[in-house]
DRENKE-908937 format. One record per residue: chain; y, z, x of N, C-alpha, C, O in turn; residue number from 1. Coordinates in steps of 0.2 Angstrom, whole numbers. Layout:
REM residues N
  c    n.Y    n.Z    n.X   ca.Y   ca.Z   ca.X    c.Y    c.Z    c.X    o.Y    o.Z    o.X    k
  A      Y      Z      X      Y      Z      X      Y      Z      X      Y      Z      X  NUM
...
This chain:
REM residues 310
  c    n.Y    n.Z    n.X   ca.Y   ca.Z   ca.X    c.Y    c.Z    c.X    o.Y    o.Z    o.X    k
  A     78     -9    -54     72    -10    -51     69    -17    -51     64    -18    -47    1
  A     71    -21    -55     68    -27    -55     65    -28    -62     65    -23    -66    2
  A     62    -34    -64     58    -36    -72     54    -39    -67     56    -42    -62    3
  A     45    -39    -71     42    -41    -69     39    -42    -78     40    -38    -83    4
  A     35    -51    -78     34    -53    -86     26    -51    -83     23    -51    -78    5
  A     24    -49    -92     19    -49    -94     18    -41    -97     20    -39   -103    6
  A     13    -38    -93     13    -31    -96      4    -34   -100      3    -32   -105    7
  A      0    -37    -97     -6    -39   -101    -11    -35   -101    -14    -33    -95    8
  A    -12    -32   -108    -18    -26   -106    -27    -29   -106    -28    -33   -110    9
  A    -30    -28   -103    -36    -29   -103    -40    -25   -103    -38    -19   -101   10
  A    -48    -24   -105    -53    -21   -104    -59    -22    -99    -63    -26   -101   11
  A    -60    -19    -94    -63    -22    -90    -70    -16    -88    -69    -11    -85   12
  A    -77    -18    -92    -81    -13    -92    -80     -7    -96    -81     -1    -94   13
  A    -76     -8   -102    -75     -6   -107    -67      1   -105    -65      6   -108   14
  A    -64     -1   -100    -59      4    -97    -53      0    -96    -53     -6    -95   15
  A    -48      2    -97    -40     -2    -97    -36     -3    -92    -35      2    -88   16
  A    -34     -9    -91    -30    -11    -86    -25    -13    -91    -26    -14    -97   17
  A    -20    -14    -86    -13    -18    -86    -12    -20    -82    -12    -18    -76   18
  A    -11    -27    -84     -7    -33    -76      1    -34    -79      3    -35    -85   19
  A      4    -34    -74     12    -35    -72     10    -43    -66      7    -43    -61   20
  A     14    -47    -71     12    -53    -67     20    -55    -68     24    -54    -73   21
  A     22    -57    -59     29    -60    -59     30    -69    -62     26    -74    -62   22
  A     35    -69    -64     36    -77    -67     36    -82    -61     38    -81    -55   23
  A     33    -87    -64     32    -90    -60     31    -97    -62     30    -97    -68   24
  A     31   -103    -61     34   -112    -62     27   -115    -62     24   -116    -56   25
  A     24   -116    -66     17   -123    -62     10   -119    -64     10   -114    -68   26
  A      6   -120    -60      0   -118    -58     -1   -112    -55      4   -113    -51   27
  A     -3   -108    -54     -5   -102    -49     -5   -103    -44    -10   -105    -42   28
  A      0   -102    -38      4   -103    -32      0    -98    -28     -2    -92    -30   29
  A     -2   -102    -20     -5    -97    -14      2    -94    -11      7    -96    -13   30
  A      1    -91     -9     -4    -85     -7     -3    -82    -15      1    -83    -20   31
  A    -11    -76    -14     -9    -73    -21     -9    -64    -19    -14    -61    -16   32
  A     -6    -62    -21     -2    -55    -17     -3    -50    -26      0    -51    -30   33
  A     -8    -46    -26    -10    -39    -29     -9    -33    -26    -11    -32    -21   34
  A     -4    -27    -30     -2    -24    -26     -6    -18    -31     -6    -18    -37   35
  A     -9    -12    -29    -14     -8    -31     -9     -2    -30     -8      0    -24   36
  A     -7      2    -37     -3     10    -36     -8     15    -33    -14     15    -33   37
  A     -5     20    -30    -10     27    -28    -10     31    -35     -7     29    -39   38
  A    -14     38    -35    -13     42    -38     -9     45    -40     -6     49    -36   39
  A     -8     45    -48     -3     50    -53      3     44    -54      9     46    -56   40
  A      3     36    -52      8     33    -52      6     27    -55      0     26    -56   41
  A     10     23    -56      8     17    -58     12      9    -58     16     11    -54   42
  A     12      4    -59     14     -2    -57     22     -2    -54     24     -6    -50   43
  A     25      1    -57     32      3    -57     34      4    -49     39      1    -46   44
  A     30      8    -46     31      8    -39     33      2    -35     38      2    -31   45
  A     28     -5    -36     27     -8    -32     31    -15    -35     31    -21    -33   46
  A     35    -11    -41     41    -19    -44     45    -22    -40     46    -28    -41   47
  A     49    -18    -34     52    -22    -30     51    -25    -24     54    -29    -21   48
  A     44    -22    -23     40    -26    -17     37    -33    -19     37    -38    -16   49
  A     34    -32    -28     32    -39    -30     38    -44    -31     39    -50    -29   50
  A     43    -40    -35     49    -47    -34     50    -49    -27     51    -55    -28   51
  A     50    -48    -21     50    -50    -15     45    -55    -14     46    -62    -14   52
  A     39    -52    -13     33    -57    -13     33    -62    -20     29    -66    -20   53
  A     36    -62    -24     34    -67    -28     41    -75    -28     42    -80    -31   54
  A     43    -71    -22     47    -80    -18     43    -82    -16     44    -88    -14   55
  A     36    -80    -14     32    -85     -8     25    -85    -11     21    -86     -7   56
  A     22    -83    -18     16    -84    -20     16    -82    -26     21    -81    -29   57
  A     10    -81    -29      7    -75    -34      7    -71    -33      4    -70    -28   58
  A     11    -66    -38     13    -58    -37     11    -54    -44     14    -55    -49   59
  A      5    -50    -41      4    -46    -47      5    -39    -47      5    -37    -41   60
  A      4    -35    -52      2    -26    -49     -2    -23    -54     -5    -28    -58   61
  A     -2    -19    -55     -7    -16    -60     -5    -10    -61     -1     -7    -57   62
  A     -7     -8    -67     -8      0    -71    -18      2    -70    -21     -1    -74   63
  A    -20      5    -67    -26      7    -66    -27     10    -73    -23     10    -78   64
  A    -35     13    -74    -36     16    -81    -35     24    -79    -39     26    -75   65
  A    -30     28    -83    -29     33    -84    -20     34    -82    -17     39    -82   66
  A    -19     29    -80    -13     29    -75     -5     23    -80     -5     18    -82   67
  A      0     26    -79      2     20    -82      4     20    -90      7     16    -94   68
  A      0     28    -92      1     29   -101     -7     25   -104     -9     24   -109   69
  A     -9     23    -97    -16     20   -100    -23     26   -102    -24     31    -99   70
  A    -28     24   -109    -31     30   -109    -35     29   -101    -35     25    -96   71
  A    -37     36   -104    -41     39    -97    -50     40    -99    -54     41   -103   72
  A    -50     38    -92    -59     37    -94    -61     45    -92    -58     49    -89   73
  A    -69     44    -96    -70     51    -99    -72     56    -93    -73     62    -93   74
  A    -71     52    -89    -74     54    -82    -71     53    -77    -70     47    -76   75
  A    -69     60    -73    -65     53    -65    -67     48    -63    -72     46    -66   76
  A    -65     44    -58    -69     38    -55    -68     39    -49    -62     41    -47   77
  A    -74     37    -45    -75     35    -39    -70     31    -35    -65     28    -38   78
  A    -70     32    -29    -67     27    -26    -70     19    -24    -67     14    -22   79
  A    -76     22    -24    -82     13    -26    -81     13    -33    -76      9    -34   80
  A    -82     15    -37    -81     15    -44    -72      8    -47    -72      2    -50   81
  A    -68     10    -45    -63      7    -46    -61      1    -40    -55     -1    -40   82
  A    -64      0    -36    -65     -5    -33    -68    -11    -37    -66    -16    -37   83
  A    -75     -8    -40    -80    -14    -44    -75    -12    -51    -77    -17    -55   84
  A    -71     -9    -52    -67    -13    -59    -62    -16    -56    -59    -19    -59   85
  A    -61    -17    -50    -55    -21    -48    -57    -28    -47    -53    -33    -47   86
  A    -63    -28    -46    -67    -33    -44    -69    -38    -50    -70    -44    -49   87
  A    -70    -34    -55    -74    -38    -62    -65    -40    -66    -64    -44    -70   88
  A    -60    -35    -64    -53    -39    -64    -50    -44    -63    -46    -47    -67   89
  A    -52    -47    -56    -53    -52    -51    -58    -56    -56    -54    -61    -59   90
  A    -65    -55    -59    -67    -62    -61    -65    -62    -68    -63    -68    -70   91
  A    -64    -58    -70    -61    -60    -78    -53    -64    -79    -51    -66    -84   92
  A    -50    -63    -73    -41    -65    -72    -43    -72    -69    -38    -76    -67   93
  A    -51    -74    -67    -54    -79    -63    -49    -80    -57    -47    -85    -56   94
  A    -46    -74    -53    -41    -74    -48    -44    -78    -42    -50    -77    -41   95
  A    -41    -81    -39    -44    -84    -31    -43    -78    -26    -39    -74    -29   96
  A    -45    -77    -20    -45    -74    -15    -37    -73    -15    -32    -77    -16   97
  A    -36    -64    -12    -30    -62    -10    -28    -59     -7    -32    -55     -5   98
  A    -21    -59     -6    -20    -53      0    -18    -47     -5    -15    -47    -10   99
  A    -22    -43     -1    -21    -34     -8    -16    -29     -4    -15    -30      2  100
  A    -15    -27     -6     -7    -22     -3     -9    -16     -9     -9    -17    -15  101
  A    -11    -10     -6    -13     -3     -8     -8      2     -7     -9      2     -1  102
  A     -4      6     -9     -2     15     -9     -5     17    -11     -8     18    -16  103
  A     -5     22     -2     -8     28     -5    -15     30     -7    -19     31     -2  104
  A    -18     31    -13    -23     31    -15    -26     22    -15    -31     20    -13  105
  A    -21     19    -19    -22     12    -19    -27      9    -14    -31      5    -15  106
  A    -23     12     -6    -27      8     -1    -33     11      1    -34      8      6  107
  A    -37     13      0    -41     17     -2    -47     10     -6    -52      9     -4  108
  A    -43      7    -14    -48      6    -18    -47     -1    -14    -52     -5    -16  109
  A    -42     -5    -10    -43    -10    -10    -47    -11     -3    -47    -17     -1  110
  A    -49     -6      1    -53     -7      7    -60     -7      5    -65    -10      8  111
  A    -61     -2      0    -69     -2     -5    -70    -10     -8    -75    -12    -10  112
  A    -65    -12     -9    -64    -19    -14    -66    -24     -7    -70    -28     -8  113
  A    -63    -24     -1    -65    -28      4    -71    -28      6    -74    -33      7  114
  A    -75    -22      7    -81    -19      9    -87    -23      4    -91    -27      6  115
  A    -86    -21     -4    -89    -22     -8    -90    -29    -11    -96    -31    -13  116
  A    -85    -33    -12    -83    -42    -11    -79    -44     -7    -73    -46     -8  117
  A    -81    -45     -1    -75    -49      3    -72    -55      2    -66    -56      4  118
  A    -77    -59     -1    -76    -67     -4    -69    -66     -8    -66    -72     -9  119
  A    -65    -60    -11    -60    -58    -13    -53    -59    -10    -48    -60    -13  120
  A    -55    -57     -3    -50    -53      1    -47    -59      7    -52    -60     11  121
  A    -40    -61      7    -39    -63     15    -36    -58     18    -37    -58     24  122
  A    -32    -53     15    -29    -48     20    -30    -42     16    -31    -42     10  123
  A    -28    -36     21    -26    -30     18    -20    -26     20    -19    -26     26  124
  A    -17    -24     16    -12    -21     18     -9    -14     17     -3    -14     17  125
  A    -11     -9     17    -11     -3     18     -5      3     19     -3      5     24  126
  A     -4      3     14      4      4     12      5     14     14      2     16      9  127
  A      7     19     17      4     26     18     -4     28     13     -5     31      9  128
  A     -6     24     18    -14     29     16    -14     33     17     -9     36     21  129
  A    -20     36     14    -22     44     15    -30     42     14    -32     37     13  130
  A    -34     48     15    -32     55     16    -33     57     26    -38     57     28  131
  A    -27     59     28    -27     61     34    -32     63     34    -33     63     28  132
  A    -37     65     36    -44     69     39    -42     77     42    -45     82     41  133
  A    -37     77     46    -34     82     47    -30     88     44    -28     93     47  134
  A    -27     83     37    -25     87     33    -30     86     25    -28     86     20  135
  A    -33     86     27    -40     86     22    -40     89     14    -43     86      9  136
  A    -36     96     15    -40     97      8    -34     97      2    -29     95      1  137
  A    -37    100     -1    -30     99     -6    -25    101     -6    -19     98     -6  138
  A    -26    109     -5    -18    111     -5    -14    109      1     -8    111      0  139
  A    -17    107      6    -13    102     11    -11     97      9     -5     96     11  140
  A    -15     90      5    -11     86      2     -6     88      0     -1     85      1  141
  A     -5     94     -5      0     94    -13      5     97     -7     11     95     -8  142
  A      4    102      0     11    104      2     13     96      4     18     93      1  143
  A     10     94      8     15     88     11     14     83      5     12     78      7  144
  A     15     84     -2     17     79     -6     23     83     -6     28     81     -4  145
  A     23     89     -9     29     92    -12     33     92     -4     39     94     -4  146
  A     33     91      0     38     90      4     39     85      8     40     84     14  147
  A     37     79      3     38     72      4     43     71     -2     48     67     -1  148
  A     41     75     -9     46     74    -13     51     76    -14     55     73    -18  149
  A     53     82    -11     61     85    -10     65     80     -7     71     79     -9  150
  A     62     78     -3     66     71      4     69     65      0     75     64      1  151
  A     65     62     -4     63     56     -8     69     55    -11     72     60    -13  152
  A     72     49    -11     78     48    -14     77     46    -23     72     44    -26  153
  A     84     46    -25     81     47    -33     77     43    -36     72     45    -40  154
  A     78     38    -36     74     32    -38     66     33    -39     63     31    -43  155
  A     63     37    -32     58     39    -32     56     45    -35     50     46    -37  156
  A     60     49    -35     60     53    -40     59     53    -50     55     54    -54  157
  A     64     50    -49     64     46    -58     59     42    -59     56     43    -64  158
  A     56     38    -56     50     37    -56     42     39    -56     37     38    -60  159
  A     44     43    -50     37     47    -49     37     53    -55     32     54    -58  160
  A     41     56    -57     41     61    -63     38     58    -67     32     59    -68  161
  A     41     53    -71     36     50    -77     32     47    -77     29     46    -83  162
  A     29     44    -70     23     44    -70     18     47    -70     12     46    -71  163
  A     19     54    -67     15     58    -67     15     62    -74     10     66    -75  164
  A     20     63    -78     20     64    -83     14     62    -89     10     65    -93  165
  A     17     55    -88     10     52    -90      4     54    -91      0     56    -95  166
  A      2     52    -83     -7     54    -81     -8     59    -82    -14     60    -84  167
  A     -3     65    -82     -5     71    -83     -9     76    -79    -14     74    -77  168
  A     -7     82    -78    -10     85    -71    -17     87    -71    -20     88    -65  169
  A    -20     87    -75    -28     86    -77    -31     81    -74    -35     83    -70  170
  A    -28     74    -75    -31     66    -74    -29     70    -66    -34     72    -63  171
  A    -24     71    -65    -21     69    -57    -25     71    -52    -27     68    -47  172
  A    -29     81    -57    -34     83    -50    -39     82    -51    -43     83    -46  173
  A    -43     79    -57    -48     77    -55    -48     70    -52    -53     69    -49  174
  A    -42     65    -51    -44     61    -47    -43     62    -41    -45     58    -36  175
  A    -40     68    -39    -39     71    -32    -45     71    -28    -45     70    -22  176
  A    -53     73    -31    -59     76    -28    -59     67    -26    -56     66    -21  177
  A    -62     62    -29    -63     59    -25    -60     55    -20    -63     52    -16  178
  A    -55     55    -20    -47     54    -15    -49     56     -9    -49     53     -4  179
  A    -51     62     -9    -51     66     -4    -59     68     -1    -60     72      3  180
  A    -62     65     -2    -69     63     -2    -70     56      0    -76     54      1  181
  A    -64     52      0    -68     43      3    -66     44     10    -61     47     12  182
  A    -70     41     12    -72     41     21    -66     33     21    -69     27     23  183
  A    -61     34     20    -56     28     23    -59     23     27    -62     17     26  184
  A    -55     28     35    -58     24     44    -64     21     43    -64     15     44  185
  A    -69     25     41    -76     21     40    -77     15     37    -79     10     40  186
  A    -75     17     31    -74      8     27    -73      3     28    -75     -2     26  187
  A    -65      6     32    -60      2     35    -63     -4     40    -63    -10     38  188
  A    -66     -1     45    -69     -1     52    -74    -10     48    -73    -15     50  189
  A    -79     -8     44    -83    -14     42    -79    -19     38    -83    -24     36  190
  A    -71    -20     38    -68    -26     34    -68    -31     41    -69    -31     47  191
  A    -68    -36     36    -68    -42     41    -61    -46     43    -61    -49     48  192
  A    -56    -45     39    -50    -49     38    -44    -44     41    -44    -38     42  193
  A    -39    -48     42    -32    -45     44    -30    -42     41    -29    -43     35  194
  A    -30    -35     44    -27    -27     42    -18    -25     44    -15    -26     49  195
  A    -16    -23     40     -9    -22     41     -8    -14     39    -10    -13     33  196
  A     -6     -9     42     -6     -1     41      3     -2     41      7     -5     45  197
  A      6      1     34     14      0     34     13      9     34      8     12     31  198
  A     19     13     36     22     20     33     28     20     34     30     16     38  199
  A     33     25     32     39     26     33     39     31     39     35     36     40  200
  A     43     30     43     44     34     49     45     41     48     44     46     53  201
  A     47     42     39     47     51     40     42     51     36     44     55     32  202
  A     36     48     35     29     50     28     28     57     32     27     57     38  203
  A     27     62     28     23     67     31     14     70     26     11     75     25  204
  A     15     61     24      6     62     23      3     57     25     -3     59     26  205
  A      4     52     25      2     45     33      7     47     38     13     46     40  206
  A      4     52     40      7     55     47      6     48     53      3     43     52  207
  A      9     49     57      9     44     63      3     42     65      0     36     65  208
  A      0     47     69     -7     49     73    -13     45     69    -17     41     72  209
  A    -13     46     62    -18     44     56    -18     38     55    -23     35     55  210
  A    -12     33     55    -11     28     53    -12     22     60    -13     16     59  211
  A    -12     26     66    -12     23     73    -21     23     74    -24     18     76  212
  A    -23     28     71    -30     29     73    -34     26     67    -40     27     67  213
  A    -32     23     60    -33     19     57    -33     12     58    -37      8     56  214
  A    -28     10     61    -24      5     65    -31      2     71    -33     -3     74  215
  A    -31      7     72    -36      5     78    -43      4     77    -47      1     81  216
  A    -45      7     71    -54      7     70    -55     -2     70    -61     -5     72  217
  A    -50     -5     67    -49    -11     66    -47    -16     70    -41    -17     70  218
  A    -51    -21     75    -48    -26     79    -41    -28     76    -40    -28     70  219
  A    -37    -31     81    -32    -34     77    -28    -32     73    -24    -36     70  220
  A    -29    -27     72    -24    -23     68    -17    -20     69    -17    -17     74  221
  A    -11    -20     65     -5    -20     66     -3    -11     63     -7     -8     59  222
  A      1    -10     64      6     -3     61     13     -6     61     15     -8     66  223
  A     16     -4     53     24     -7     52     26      1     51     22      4     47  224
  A     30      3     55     33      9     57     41      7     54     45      5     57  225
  A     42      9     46     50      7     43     52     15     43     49     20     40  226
  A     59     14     51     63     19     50     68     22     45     72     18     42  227
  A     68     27     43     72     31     38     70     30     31     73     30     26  228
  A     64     29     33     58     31     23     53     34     24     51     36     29  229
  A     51     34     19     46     42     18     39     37     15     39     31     16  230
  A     35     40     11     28     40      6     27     35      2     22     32      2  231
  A     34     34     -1     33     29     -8     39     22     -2     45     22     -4  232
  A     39     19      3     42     16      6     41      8      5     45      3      8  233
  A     36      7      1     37     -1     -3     43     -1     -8     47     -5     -9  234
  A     43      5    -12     50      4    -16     57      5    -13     62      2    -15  235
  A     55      9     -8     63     10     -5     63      6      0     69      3      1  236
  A     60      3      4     62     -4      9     59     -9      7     56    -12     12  237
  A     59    -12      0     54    -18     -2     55    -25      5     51    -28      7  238
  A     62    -25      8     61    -31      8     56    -30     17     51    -33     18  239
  A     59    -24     20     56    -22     25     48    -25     25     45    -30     28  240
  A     44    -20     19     38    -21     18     34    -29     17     29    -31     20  241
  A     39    -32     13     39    -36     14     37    -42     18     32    -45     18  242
  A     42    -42     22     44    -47     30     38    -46     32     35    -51     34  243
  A     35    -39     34     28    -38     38     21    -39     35     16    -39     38  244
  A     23    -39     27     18    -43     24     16    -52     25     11    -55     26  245
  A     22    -53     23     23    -61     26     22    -64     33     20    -69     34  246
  A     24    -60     36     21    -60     44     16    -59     46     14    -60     52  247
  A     11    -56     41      2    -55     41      0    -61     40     -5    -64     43  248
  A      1    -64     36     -3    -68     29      0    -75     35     -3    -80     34  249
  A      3    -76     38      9    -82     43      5    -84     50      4    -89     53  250
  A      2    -77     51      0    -73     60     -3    -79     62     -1    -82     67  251
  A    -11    -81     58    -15    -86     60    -13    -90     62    -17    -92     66  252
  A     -6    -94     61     -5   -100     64      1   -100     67      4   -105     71  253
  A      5    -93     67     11    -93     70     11    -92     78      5    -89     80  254
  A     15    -94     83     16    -92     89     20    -84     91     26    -84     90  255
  A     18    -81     93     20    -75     96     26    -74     97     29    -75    103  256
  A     31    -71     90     37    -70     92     40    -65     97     36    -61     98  257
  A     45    -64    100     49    -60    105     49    -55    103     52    -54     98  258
  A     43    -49    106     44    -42    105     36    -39    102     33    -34    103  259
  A     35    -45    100     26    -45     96     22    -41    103     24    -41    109  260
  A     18    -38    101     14    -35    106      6    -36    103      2    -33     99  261
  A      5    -41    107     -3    -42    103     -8    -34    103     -6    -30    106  262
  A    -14    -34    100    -19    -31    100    -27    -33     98    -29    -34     92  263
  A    -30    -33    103    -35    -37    103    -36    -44     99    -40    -46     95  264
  A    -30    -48    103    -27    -56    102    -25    -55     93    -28    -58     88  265
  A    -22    -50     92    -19    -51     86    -12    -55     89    -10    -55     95  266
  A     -9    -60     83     -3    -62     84      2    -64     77      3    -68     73  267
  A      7    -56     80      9    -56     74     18    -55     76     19    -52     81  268
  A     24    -56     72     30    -56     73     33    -48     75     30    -43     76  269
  A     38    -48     76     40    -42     80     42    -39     72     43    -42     67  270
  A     44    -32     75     43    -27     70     33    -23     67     31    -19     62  271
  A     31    -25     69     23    -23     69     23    -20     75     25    -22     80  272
  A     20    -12     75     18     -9     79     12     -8     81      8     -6     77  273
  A     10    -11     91      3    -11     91      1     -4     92      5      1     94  274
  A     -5     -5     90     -9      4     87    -12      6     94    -17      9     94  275
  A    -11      5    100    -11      8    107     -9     13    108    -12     18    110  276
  A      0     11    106      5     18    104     11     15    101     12     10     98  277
  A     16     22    103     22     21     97     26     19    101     29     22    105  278
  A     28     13     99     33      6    104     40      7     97     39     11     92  279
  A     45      4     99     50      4     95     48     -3     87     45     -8     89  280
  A     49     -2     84     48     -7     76     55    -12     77     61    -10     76  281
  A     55    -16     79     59    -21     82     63    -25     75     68    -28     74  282
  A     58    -24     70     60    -27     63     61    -25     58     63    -28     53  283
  A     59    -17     57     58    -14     54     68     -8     52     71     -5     56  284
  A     69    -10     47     76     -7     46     75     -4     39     71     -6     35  285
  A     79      2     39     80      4     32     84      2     29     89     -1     31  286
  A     83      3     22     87     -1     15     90      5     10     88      9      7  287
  A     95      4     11     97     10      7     97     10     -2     97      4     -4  288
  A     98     14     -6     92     13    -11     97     10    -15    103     11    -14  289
  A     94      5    -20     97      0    -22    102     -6    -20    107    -10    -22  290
  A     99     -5    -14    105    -10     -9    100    -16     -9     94    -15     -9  291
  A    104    -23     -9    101    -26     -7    101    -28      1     97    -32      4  292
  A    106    -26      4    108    -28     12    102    -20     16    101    -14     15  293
  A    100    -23     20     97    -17     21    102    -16     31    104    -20     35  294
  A    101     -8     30    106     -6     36    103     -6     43     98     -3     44  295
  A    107     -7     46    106     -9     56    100     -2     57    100      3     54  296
  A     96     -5     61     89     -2     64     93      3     71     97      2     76  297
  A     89      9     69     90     15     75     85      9     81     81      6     80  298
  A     89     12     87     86      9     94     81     14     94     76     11     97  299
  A     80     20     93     77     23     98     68     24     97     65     25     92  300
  A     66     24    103     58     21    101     56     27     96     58     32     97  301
  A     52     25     93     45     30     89     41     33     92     36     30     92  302
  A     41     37     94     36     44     98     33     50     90     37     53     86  303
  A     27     51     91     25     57     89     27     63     88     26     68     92  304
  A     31     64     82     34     72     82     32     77     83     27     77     85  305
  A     34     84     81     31     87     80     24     89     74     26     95     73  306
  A     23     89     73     16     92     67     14     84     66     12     82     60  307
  A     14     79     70     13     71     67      5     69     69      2     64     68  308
  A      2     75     73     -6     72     73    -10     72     69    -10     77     64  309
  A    -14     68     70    -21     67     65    -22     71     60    -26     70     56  310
């Protein structure tokens, strides 16, 4: 899965973090790239996405508090609540302004973290958010997790098991209530910086519809549609996720490559889907698990399947 150096614990407003920070030569190199886990899961997720990004900047992740083997605070937390510890994160790590990349629940705390300090944030990237609005309540999430998790290939498996082993099913549902209770699209809507929506073309919990209409609250906003991955699709297609990560943080100065489809003068490379509708992902290929070659992209366009609305 990769090594990342560090593993540094901190206390932040008397609650525990862990930073996983990738090795790196010199001074703290731009861009600087934080990748935030979702719920029941922990840094571990997002190790082959940071080894990618950490060829082209500062790459770090985290272990949240309760999450990760970390203790658990006496109380669930908010989803503003872990925004402002991510925040006083940010000044105790004295971090510069970054691009935040979220799973999941994660994207979630880092659009509250734009809202809340934006002086923080150059980009967002939004890795299968939730919560669908029209699959709203819980036992809706938990079927289409457990039928995210049969599909999942092992790695995500072996993973996802002991991390949630970890947190333990306690921690898990009480952080479900506020999960499931942040107003996303809303929050979304007031960031001010370049928005990037990534899902796996089979997620059946960033449904298509949801991520198109999340895509859109936002001017200029992009959707990475990576064929043949599901939920957890930063570990199974890091470099995929990647490329369209690097292609965000580039867009500002880049010229409009062949296939790019702006969106309200967005300009960004091919493989980004604009959030109008479902065009073919020109860039986006799947990676077969532990491969590093990742394999030839299906031609055929992306359309809304069956049960895939809002």
């Amino acid at each position: 899965m990769g090594r990342v150096a560090g593993g540094r614990e901190l206390s932040i407003d008397g609650l525990p973090f862990r930073v996983w920070q990738s090795p790196h030569k010199g001074r703290m190199s731009r861009p600087v790239f934080v990748i935030v886990h979702g719920i029941g899961s922990s840094h571990r997720y997002g190790v082959r996405l940071q080894n990618e990004l950490a060829a082209h900047g500062e790459a770090l992740s985290l272990d949240l508090p309760g999450f990760g083997g970390l203790a658990r605070p006496r109380h669930p937390l908010s989803i503003e609540e872990y925004a402002t510890l991510l925040g006083h994160l940010f000044d105790a790590l004295h971090l510069p302004e970054a691009v935040l990349v979220g799973h999941s629940m994660g994207a979630q705390i880092i659009t509250e973290l734009a809202v809340q300090r934006p002086e923080l944030v150059t980009h967002l990237v939004l890795v299968g958010p939730v919560v669908n609005p029209g699959r709203g309540s819980g036992v809706q999430q938990a079927l289409d997790l457990a039928r995210d998790s049969a599909f999942e290939p092992g790695v995500v498996k072996r993973t996802g098991s002991r991390d949630a082993m970890r947190a333990g099913l306690r921690w898990f549902l009480a952080e479900m209530r506020p999960m499931l209770a942040y107003p996303l699209r809303a929050r979304l809507a007031r960031v001010g910086v370049p928005v990037l929506v990534v899902r796996g073309a089979d997620d059946p919990i960033a449904r298509l519809a949801w991520c198109n209409d999340l895509a859109g609250s936002v001017p200029g906003a992009r959707l990475l549609n990576v064929q043949g991955h599901r939920h957890v699709v930063h570990l199974t297609a890091p470099r995929n996720v990647a490329a369209g990560i690097l292609r965000l943080v580039r867009s500002a100065a880049a010229v409009p490559a062949a296939g790019a489809v702006p969106v309200a003068g967005a300009v960004l490379a091919a493989g980004a889907v604009p959030v109008a509708g479902a065009v073919p992902s020109a860039g986006a290929v799947p990676a077969a698990e532990g491969s590093s070659a990742p394999a030839p992209e299906p031609t055929a366009a992306e359309t809304p399947g069956p049960g895939e609305g809002a």
